[in-house]
N, C-alpha and C positions, 0 to 999 in steps of 0.2 A: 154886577152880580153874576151875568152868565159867563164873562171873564174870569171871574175869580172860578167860578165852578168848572169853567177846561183847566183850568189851571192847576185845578186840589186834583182834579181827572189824572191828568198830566204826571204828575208827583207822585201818587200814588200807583201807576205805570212803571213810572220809573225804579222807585224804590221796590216794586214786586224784580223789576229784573235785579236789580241790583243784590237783592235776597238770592236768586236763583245763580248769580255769577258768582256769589260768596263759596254756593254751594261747591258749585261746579269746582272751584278754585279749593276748596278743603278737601274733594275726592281726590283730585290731581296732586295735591299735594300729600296724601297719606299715601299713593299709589308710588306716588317717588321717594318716599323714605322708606317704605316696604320692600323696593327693589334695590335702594339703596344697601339697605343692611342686609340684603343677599350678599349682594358684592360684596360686601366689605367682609360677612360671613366666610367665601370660599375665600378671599383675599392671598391666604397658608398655603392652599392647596396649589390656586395657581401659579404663587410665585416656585413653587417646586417646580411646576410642572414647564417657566419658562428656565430656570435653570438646569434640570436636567429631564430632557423632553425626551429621553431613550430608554427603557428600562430592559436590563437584558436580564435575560434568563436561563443560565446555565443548567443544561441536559448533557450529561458523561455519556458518550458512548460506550465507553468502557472502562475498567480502572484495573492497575496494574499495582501490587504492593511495591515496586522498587523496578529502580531502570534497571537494574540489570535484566528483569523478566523482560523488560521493552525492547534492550536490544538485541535480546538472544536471540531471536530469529537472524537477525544482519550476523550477528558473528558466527552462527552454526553454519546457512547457507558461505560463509566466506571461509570458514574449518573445512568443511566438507570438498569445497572446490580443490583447496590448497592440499588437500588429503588423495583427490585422486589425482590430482598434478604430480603430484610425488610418487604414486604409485604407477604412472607414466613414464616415470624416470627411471624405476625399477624393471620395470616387463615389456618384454619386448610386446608390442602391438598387434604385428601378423609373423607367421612362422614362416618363412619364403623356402624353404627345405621341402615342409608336408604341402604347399603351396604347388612347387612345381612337379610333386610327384603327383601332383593330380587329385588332390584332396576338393572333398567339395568346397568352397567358398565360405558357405557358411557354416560349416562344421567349423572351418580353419578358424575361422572372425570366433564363433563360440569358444573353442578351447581355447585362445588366448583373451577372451574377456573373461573367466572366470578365476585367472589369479588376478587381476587387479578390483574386479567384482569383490572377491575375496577378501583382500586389501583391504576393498574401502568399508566393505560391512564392520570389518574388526575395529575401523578408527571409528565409525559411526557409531558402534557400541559403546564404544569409551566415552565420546566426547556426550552421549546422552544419559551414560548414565552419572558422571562428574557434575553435570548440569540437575540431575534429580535430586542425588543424595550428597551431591560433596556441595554445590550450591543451591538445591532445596529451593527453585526456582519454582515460579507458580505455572504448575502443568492442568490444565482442566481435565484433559481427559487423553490420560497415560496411553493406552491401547495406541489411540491415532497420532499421539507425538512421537512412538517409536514407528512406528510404520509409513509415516508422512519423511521420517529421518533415512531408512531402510530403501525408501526408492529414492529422494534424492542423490543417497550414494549409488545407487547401480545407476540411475541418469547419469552423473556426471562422471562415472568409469566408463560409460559408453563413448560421452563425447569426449575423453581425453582419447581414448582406445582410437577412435575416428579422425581426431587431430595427428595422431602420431601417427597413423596408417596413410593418412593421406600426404599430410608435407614432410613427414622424414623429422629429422632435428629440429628443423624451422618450427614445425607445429607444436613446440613447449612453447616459444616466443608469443605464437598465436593463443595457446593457453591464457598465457599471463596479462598479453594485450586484452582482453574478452574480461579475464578478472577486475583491471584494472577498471573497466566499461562499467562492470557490474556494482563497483561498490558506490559509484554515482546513479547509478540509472534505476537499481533494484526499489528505490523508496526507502530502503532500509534504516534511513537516523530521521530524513524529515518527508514530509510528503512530496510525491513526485510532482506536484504545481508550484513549489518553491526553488526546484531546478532550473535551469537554464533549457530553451528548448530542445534543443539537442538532444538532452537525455532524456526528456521527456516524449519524445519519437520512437527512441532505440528503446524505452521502458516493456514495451510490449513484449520485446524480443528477445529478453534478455532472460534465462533460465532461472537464474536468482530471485526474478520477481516475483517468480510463484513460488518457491520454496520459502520467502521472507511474509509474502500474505497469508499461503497456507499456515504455516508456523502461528502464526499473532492470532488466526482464528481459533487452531488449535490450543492453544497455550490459556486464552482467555475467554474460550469457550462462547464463540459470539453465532458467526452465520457459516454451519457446516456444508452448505449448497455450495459457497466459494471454496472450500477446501475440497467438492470434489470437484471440481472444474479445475481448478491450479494442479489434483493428482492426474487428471485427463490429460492439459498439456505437455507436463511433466511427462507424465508416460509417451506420449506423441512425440517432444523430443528425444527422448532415449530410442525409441524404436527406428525414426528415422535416423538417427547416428549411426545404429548398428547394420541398417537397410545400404549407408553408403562405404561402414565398412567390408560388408561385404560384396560390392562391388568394386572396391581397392583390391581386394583379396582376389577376382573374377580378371582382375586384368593384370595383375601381379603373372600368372600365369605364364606370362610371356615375359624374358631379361632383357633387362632396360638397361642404358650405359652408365646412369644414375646408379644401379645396382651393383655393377662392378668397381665402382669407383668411389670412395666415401665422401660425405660433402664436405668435410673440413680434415687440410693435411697438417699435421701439428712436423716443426723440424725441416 
């Protein structure tokens, strides 16, 4: 009898745990179908997210109605050049006459930069306003795209005036070389980190580059703090051009055998 009575003990033991591991085994298991049909819930989401794990989002810097507004800075800076290249061709550089009668330097260097100054203002007029009314190009703000255009031309009447005062005939060749530099190096069709390094060195230095940035800011009306900086270098180039022709002009003073004698004999 006392056997049998551990024994119902015993059973009765048991079957309490066995109650409580049922338990145990019914939370575990609604806790795993609970999480289960999460997963299975996002299931959409994540397979997007292992297929396309990037999501980009496009912000315009800027926007331009038509490439032609995009490239007009690249072709006005490369008009303008080709404009006072020409008008290089036409005037003479320094007057060697008023020169050795003892004219000052830079009186001399001033009176022959203002017919090719002159020049270039009249092609600058044109080519900006064909570009306003004859192509209706997008200008933000008129005032600073003719006066951003107005001192590139007297910039680069200065440094043709400076080329030709200083190497004679050779200095158109150097003209066109520089040009040639510039329609790679200025940025002007694609950004200057898509160039080769090379141009991306001489970018700095090249006159075009601010006349093609200034332009695009002006034109699309973005950040006018870079357009005065780009009119600052600008102007800093034109001024030293004029500072070295008139020291061409200061040593012209004296006859060079260069001078008596022309560099190219035709016959």
């Amino acid at each position: 009898a006392t056997q049998l009575e551990d024994g119902s003990a015993t059973l009765t033991s048991g079957l309490a745990d066995a109650v409580d591991g049922s338990g145990t085994l019914a939370t575990a298991l609604s806790d795993g179908a609970k999480t289960a049909a999460e997963q299975t819930t996002n299931i959409s989401g994540k397979s997007e997210v292992m297929s396309d794990p990037i999501e980009l989002v496009n912000e315009y810097y800027t926007t331009v109605k038509n490439y032609g507004t995009g490239f007009a800075p690249y072709f006005m800076a490369l008009g303008l050049w080709v404009g006072g290249l020409v008008a290089g061709f036409v005037f003479k550089p320094l007057n060697n006459r008023l020169i050795m009668s003892g004219g000052n330097p830079a009186m001399v260097a001033f009176a022959n930069y203002l017919p090719v100054a002159f020049f270039s203002l009249i092609q600058a007029t044109l080519l900006m306003v064909v570009l306003q009314f004859g192509l209706q190009l997008q200008i933000d703000n008129v005032p600073a795209f003719y006066a951003m255009g107005y001192l590139t031309a007297l910039v680069f009447a200065a440094i043709m005036q400076m080329l030709m005062a200083a190497f004679g005939f050779p200095g158109k060749f150097v003209a066109i070389i520089l040009l040639m530099l510039q329609l790679t190096a200025c940025a002007g069709t694609f950004p200057i980190q898509t160039t080769p390094d090379f141009f991306q060195a001489i970018n700095p230095f090249m006159p075009m580059t601010y006349v093609v940035q200034g332009m695009r800011q002006i034109m699309t009306g973005l950040d006018y703090s870079i357009v005065g900086f780009d009119c600052f270098v600008l102007f800093a180039i034109g001024a030293v051009c004029f500072a070295l022709t008139c020291l061409v002009a200061w040593r012209r003073r004296t006859v060079r055998m260069e001078d008596l004698h022309p560099v190219l004999q035709l016959g």
